[in-house]
C-alpha positions as CSV (number, residue, x, y, z in Angstrom):
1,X,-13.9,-24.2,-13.3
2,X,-13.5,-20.7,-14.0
3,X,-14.8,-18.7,-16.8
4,X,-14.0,-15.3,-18.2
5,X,-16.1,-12.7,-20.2
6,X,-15.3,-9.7,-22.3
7,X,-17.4,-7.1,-20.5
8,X,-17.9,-5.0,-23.7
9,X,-19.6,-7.7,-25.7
10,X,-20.7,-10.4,-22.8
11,X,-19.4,-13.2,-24.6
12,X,-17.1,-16.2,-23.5
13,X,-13.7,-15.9,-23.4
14,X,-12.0,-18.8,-22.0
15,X,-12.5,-21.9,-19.1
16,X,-10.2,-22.8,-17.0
17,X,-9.8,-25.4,-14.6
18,X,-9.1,-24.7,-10.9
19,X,-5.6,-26.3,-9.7
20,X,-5.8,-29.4,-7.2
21,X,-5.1,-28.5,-4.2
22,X,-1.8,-31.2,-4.5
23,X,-0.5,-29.3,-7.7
24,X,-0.7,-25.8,-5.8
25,X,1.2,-27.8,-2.8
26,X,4.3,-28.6,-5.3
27,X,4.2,-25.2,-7.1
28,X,5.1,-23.7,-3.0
29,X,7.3,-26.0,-2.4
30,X,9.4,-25.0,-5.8
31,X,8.5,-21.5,-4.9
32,X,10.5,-22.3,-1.2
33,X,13.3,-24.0,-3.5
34,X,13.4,-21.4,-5.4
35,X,13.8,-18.7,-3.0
36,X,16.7,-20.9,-1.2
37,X,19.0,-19.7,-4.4
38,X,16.7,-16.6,-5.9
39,X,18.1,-14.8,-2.2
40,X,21.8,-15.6,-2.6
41,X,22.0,-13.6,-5.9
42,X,23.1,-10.3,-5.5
43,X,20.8,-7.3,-6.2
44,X,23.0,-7.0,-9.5
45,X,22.8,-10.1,-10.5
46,X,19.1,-10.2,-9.9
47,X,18.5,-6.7,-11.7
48,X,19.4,-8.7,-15.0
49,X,16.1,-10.7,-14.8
50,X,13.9,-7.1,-14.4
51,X,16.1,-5.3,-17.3
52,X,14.9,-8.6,-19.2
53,X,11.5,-8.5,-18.6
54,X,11.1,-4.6,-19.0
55,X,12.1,-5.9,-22.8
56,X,9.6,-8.6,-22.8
57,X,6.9,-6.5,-21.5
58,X,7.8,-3.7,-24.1
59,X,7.6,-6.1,-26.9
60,X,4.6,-7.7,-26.6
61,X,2.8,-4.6,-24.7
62,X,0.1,-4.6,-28.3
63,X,-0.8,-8.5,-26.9
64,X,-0.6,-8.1,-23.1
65,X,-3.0,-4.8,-23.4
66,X,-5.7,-7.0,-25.4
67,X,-5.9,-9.5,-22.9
68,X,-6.8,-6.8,-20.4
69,X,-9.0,-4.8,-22.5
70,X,-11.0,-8.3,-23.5
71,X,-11.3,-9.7,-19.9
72,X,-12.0,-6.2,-18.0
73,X,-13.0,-3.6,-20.3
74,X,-10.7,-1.1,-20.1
75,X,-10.1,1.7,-23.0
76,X,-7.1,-0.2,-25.1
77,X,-5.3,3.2,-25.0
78,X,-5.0,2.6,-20.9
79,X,-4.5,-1.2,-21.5
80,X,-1.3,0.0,-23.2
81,X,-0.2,2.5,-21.0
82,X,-0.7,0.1,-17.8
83,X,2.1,-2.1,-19.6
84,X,4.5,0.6,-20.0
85,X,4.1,1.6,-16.4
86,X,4.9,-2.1,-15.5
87,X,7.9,-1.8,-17.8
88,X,8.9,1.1,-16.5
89,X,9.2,0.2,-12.7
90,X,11.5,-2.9,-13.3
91,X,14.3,-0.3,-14.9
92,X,13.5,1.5,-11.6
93,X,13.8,-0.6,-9.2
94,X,17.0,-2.0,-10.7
95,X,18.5,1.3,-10.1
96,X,16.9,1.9,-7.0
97,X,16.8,-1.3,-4.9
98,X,20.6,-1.2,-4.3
99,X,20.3,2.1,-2.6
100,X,17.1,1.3,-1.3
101,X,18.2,-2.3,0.4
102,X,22.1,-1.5,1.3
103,X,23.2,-2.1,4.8
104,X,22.8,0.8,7.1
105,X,25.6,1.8,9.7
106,X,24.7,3.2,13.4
107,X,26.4,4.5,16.1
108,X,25.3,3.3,19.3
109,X,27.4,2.0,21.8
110,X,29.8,-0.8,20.6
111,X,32.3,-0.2,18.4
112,X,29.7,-1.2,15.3
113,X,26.0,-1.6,14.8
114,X,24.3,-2.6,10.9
115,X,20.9,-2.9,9.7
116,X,20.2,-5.2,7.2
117,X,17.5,-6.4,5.1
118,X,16.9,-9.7,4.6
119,X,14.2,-11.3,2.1
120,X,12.0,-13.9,4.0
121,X,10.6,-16.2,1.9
122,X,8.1,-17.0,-0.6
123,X,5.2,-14.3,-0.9
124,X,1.5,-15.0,-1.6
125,X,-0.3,-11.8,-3.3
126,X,-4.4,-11.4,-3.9
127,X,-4.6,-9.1,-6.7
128,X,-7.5,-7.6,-8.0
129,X,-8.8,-7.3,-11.9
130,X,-9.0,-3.1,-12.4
131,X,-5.2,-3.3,-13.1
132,X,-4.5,-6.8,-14.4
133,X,-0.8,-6.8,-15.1
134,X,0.0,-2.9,-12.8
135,X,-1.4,-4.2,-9.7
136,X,0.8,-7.6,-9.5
137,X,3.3,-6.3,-10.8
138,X,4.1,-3.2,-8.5
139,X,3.2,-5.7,-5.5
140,X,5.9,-8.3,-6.9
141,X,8.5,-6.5,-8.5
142,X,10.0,-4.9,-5.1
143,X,9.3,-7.8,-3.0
144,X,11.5,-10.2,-5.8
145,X,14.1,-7.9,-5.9
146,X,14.8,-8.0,-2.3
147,X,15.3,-11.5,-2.3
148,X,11.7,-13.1,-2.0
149,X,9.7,-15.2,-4.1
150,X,5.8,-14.8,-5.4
151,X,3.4,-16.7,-5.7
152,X,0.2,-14.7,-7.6
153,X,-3.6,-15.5,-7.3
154,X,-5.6,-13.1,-9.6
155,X,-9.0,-12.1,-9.8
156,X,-10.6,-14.8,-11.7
157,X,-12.3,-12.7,-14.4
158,X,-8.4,-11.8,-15.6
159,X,-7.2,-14.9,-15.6
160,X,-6.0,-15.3,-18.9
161,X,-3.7,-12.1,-18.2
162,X,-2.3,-13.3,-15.1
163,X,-1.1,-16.5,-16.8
164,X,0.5,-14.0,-19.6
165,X,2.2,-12.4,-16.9
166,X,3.8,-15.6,-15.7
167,X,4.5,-16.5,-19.3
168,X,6.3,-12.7,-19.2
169,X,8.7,-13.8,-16.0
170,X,9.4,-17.1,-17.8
171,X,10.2,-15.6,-21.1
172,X,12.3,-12.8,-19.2
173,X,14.9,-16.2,-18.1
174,X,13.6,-15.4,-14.1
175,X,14.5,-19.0,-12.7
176,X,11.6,-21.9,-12.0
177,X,9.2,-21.4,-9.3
178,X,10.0,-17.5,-8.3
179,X,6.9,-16.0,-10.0
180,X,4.1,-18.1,-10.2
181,X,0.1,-17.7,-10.8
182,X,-2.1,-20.2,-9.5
183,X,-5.8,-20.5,-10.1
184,X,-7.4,-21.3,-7.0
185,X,-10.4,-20.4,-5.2
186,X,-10.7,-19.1,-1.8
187,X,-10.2,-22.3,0.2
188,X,-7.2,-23.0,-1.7
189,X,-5.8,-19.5,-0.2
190,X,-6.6,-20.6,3.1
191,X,-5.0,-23.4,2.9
192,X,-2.0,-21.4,1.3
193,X,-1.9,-18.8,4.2
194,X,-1.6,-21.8,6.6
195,X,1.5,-23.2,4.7
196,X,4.9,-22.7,7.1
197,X,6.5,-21.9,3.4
198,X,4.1,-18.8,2.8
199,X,6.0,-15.8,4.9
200,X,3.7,-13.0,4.3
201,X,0.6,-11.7,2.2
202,X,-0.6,-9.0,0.4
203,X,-3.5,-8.1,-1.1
204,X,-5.8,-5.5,-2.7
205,X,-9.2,-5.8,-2.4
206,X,-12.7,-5.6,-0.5
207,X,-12.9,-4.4,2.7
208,X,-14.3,-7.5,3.2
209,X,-11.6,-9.3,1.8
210,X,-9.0,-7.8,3.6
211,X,-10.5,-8.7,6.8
212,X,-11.1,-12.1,5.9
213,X,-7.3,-12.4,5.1
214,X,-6.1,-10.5,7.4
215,X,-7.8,-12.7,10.5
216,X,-6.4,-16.2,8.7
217,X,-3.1,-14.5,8.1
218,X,-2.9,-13.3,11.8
219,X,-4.2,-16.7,13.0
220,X,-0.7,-18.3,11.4
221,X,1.3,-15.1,12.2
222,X,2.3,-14.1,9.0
223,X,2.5,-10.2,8.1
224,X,-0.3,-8.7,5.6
225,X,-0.3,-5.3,3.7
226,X,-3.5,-4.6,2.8
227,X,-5.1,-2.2,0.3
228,X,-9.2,-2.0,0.3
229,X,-9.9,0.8,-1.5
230,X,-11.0,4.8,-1.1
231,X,-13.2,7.4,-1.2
232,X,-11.1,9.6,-1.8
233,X,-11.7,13.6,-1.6
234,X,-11.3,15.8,-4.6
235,X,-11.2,19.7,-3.0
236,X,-11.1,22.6,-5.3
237,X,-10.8,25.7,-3.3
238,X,-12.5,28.7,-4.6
239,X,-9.0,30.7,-6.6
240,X,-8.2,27.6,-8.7
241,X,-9.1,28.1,-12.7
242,X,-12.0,26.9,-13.3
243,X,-11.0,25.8,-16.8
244,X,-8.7,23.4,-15.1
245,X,-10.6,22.5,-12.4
246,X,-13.0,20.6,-14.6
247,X,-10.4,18.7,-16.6
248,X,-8.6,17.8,-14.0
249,X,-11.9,16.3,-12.1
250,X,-12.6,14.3,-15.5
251,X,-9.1,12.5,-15.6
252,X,-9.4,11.8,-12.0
253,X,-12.9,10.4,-12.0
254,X,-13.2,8.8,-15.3
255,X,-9.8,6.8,-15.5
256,X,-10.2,3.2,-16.1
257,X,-14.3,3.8,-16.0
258,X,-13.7,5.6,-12.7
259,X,-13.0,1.8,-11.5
260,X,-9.6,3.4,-9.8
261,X,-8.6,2.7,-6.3
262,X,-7.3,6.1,-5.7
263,X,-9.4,7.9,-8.1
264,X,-11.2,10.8,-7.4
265,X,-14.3,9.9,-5.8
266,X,-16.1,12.8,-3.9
267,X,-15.6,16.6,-5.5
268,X,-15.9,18.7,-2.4
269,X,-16.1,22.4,-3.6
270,X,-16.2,25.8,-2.7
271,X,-19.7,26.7,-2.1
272,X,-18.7,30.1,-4.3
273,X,-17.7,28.2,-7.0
274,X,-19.8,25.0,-7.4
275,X,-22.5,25.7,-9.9
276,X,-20.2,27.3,-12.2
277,X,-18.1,24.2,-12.1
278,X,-21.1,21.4,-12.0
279,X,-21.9,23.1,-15.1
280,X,-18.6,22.9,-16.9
281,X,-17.3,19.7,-15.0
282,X,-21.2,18.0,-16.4
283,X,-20.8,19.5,-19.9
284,X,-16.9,18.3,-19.8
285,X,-17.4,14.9,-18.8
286,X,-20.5,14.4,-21.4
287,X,-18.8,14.4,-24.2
288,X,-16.4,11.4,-23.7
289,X,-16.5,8.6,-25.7
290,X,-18.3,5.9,-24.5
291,X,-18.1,2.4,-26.9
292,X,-15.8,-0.4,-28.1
293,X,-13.0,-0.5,-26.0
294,X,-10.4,-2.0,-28.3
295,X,-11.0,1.6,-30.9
296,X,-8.6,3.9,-30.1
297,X,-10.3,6.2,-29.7
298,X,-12.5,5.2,-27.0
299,X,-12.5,7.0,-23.6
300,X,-15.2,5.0,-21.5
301,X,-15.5,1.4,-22.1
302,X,-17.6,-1.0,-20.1
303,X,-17.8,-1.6,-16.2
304,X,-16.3,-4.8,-15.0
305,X,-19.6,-6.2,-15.5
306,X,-23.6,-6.3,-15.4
307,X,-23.3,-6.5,-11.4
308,X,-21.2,-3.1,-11.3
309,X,-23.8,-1.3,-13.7
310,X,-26.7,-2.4,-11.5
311,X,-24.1,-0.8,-8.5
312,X,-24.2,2.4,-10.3
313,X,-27.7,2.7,-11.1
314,X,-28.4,2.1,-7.3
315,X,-26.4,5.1,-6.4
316,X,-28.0,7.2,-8.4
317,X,-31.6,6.5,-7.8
318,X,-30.7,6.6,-3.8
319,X,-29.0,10.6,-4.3
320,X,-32.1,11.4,-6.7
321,X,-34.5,10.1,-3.9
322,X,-33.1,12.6,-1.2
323,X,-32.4,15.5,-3.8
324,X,-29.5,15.3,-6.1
325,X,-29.9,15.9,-9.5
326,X,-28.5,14.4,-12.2
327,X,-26.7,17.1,-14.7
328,X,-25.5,14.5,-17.2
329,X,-25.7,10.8,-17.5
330,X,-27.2,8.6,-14.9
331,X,-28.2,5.9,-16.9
332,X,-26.9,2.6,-19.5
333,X,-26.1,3.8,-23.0
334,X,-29.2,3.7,-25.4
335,X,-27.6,3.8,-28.7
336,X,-24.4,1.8,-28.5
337,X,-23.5,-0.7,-31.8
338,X,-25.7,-4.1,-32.1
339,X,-22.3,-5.8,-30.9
340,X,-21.9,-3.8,-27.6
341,X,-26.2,-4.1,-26.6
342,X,-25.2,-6.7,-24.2
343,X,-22.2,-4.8,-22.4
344,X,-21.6,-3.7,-18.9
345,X,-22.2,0.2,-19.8
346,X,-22.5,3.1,-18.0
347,X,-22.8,6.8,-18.6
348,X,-20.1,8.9,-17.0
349,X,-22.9,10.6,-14.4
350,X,-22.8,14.0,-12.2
351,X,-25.0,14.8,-9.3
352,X,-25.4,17.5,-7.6
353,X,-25.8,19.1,-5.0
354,X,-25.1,15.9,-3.0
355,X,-25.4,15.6,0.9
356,X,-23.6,14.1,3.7
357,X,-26.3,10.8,3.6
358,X,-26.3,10.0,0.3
359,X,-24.8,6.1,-0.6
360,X,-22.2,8.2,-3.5
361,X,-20.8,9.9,-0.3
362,X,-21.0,7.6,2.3
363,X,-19.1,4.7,0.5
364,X,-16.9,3.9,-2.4
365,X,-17.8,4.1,-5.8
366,X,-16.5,2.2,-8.3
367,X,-17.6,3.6,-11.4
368,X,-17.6,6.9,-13.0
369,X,-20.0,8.7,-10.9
370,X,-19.3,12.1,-9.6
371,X,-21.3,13.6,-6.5
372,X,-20.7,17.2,-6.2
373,X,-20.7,18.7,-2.1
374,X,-20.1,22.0,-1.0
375,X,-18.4,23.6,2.1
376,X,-17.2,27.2,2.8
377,X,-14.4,27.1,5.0
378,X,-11.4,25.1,5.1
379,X,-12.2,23.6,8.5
380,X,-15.2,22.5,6.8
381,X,-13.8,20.7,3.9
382,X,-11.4,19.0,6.3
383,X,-14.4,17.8,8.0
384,X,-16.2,16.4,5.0
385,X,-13.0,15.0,3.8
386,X,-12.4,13.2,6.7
387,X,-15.8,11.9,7.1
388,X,-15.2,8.7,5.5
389,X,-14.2,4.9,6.9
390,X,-11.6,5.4,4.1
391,X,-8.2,6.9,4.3
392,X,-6.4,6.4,1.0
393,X,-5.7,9.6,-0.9
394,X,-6.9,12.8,-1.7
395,X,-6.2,15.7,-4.1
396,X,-6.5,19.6,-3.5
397,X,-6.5,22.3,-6.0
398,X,-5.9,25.7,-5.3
399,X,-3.0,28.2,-6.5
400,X,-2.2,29.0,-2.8
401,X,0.5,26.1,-2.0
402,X,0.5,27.2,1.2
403,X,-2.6,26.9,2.3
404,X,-3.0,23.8,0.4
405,X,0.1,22.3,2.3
406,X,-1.9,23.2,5.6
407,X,-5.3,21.8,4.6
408,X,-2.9,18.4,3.5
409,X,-1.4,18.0,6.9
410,X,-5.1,17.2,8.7
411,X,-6.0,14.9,6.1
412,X,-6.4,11.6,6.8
413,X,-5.2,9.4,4.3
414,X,-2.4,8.0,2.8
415,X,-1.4,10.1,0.3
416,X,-2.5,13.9,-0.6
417,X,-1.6,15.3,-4.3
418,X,-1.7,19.1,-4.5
419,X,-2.7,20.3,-7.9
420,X,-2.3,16.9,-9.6
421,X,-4.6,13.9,-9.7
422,X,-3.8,10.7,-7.3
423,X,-1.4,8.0,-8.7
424,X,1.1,5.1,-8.3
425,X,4.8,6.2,-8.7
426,X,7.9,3.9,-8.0
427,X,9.4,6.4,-5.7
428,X,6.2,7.1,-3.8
429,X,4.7,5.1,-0.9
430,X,1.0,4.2,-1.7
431,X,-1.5,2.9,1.1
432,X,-3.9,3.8,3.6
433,X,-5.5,4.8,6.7
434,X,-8.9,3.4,8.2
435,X,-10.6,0.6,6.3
436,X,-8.2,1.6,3.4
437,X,-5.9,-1.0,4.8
438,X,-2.3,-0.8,6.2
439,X,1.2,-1.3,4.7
440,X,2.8,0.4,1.6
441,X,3.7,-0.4,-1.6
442,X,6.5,0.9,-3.6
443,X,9.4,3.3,-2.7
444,X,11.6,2.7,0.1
445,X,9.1,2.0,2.3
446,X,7.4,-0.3,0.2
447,X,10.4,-2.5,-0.8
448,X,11.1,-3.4,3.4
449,X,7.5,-4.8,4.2
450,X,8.6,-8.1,4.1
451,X,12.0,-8.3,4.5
452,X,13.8,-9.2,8.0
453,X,15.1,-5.5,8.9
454,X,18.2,-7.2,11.2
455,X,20.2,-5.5,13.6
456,X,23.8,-6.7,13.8
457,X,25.8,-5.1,16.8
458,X,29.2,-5.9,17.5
459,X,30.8,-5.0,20.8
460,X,34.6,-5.2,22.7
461,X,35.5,-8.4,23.2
C-alpha cells in the first residue's frame, strides 16, 4: 500500500494499493498491442492526440496544479506554470517531430542510401516527484510521437498526479494502453525491465538509482537514459551588475524550494566581488515568502518532506563546523500558521565563505541552500567548477560574451547558460556528464534515443 502526504500540513492524502504483479503483466502486454498500431500512424495523424491533450492540459491546469502543490509542496504559482510548460511542448513537438524524424538522404556509394527512424517498442520511464506532471511528460511526449509507447512509474509520494496524468492521455482520445501509470514498487520494475516487450528505459533519479537500473537494464540489453541530478556551478565574474547578479542567483536557487535538478547549486564568485554580493544575494533571498503553498502569493513552500529538512539542517551544521557562516536562514521557520507547525520547512539559507570540503560543495543539494566560494582567475573557477562527480549544467554571468563562451567550452557538463539561469526547453538537449547520467532528453537529439536509427542502402543491381 502506498500513502501520500501534503508536505505543507503533514496530513494524509490518499492510499493506494500497489498493482499485482499479473495486472502490471496485462497492462505491457496492451502497451505491446498498442504500439503494434500507435507506430503505423503517421506523425500527422498522431500530432492530433498531442494538439488534444495540450487542450485538456490547459483546461484543467487550476486541478492538475493542486494535485502537485498538495502531494509535493510546490508554490501553486509553479504548480501552474509546470502545466503550461507540459502544454506547451505537445504543440511543439507536433510541429517539430516531422522535421525532427523525416528520412534523411546520403550519398555514399550506391545509387541511394536513407536513414530512418523507427520507434521500438513500448517504453518504461522512472520519474521522479520535484516535477510531477514536467518530468513524465517531457520524457514521454517525444518518445510517443516517434512511434513508441509508455508505460509511467512515478514517485510514490505523487501518485495521485500521475494517475491524473493518465486520466489526461485518456481524456485527450490517445488509444488504450499507449500511456499508462502503474503503481509498483521496485521489484515490480525489475521484473518489468526483464520483460522481452519493455525496449528501453529511462529514468531520473538518485545516483543510486540510476545505477541500480542501469545494471538490470544492461543485464537484459535494453538501452537506458539516465538523469541523476547536479551540482551545478553558478559563476559570476567580477564585471556583471551586481544588482542582477543577486536576482538572478535567487530564481536559480530558490525555484521549486531549490529542489531543481539543474538549479543553481554552488555560487562560485569573483573573489573582488563576493562580499558585496553575499550581502545583497543574503538580504535578497530573505525576504521571500515562505508559507502555505496553495496562496498565491507564496514563494517558498515546504521541502518534499521532514527527511529533506533534516538533509538541510545537516549541511549547514557541517559548513558552520569548518567555518562558514550563515548570513540568513539556516534553520525551520519559527512562526509559521498553527496549520503549517507540522510541515517540511525550511529557510532559504546563505553561507559563506564556503570551502572546497564542505558537504554543500562536495555533493548535491536539494534544497534552497546557497554556499558562496570564491576564485580569482578563470582557470580557477574552471577548476572549482569542474570539481564535482556531477556534470549537468552550469550558468555564467558576465557582460564579456566572449570570455564567457571560452570559460563554457572547458566545462564539463551538459549544458552551460550564459547570462540566463539553467532550464528545460523543447528545442534544447538536456543531460549530463559524470554521475549526472547519460542520454538526452528533448530536441532532436532527445526524440532519437530510442528509436531504430536504420540505414537503408540500395545499390546496382
Amino acid at each position: 500500500m502506498i500513502t501520500t502526504q501534503n508536505p505543507a500540513t503533514n496530513k494524509l492524502i490518499a492510499t493506494y494499493d500497489l498493482m499485482s504483479q499479473d495486472t502490471i503483466n496485462k497492462m505491457t502486454e496492451q502497451s505491446h498491442s498498442a504500439y503494434l498500431n500507435w507506430k503505423n500512424l503517421t506523425i500527422q495523424e498522431r500530432s492530433k492526440f498531442f494538439q488534444k491533450l495540450s487542450d485538456v492540459l490547459e483546461k484543467n491546469k487550476l486541478e492538475y496544479a493542486n494535485f502537485i502543490t498538495n502531494e509535493m509542496g510546490k508554490p501553486i504559482s509553479e504548480s501552474i506554470a509546470e502545466i503550461e510548460k507540459c502544454a506547451q511542448l505537445a504543440q511543439t513537438l507536433t510541429q517539430k517531430a516531422p522535421e525532427w524524424l523525416q528520412d534523411q538522404n546520403k550519398q555514399v556509394d550506391g545509387i541511394k542510401h536513407i536513414i530512418t527512424f523507427d520507434p521500438l517498442g513500448p517504453i518504461f520511464i522512472i520519474m521522479p516527484w520535484n516535477y510531477p506532471f514536467w518530468q513524465p511528460i517531457k520524457v514521454a511526449l517525444p518518445h510517443l510521437i516517434a512511434g513508441n509507447t509508455i508505460i509511467l512509474k512515478h514517485a510514490r509520494n505523487v501518485t495521485g498526479s500521475s494517475l491524473a496524468l493518465e486520466s489526461a492521455f485518456q481524456q485527450a482520445g490517445f488509444p488504450q494502453g499507449v500511456f499508462q501509470s502503474i503503481i509498483a514498487d521496485h521489484q515490480a520494475s525489475s521484473l518489468l525491465l526483464e520483460n522481452d516487450i519493455i525496449q528501453g528505459c529511462s529514468l531520473t533519479g538518485s545516483v543510486q538509482a540510476g545505477s541500480i537500473i542501469a545494471a538490470h537494464a544492461g543485464k537484459n540489453i535494453k538501452k537506458t537514459v539516465l538523469e541523476l541530478g547536479g551540482s551545478d556551478p553558478h559563476i559570476i565574474l567580477e564585471d556583471y551588475d551586481l544588482e542582477k547578479a543577486a536576482d538572478a542567483a535567487v530564481r536559480g536557487r530558490t525555484s521549486n524550494s531549490g529542489q531543481v535538478c539543474i538549479g543553481s547549486k554552488r555560487f562560485i564568485v569573483h573573489k573582488s566581488i563576493a562580499d558585496k554580493f553575499a550581502e545583497l544575494f543574503a538580504k535578497k533571498i530573505s525576504t521571500l515568502r515562505l508559507g502555505d503553498p496553495l496562496d498565491a502569493k507564496t514563494q517558498i513552500g515546504p521541502l518534499v518532506d521532514k527527511k529533506a529538512v533534516l538533509q538541510m539542517v545537516s549541511f549547514v551544521q557541517d559548513a558552520v563546523t569548518k567555518g562558514a557562516k550563515v548570513l540568513t536562514g539556516g534553520k525551520e521557520p519559527t512562526s509559521l500558521p498553527p496549520h503549517l507547525a507540522n510541515g517540511a520547512f525550511f529557510e532559504p539559507t546563505v553561507l559563506y565563505p564556503t570551502t572546497k570540503d564542505m558537504r554543500c560543495i562536495t555533493e548535491e543539494t536539494f534544497g534552497p541552500i546557497a554556499p558562496i566560494i570564491t576564485f580569482t582567475t578563470d582557470e580557477e573557477a574552471i577548476e572549482i567548477a569542474n570539481n564535482s562527480e556531477f556534470g549537468l549544467g552550469a550558468t555564467i554571468w558576465t557582460n564579456d560574451l566572449s570570455r564567457a563562451e571560452k570559460i563554457a567550452r572547458q566545462i564539463n557538463a551538459g549544458g552551460v547558460f550564459i547570462n540566463s539561469t539553467s532550464k528545460s526547453h523543447a528545442l534544447l538537449p538536456i543531460g549530463g556528464i559524470k554521475k549526472s547520467g547519460y542520454g538526452r532528453e528533448l530536441s532532436e537529439y532527445g526524440i532519437k534515443e530510442f528509436v531504430n536509427i536504420k540505414a537503408i542502402n540500395i545499390y546496382n543491381p
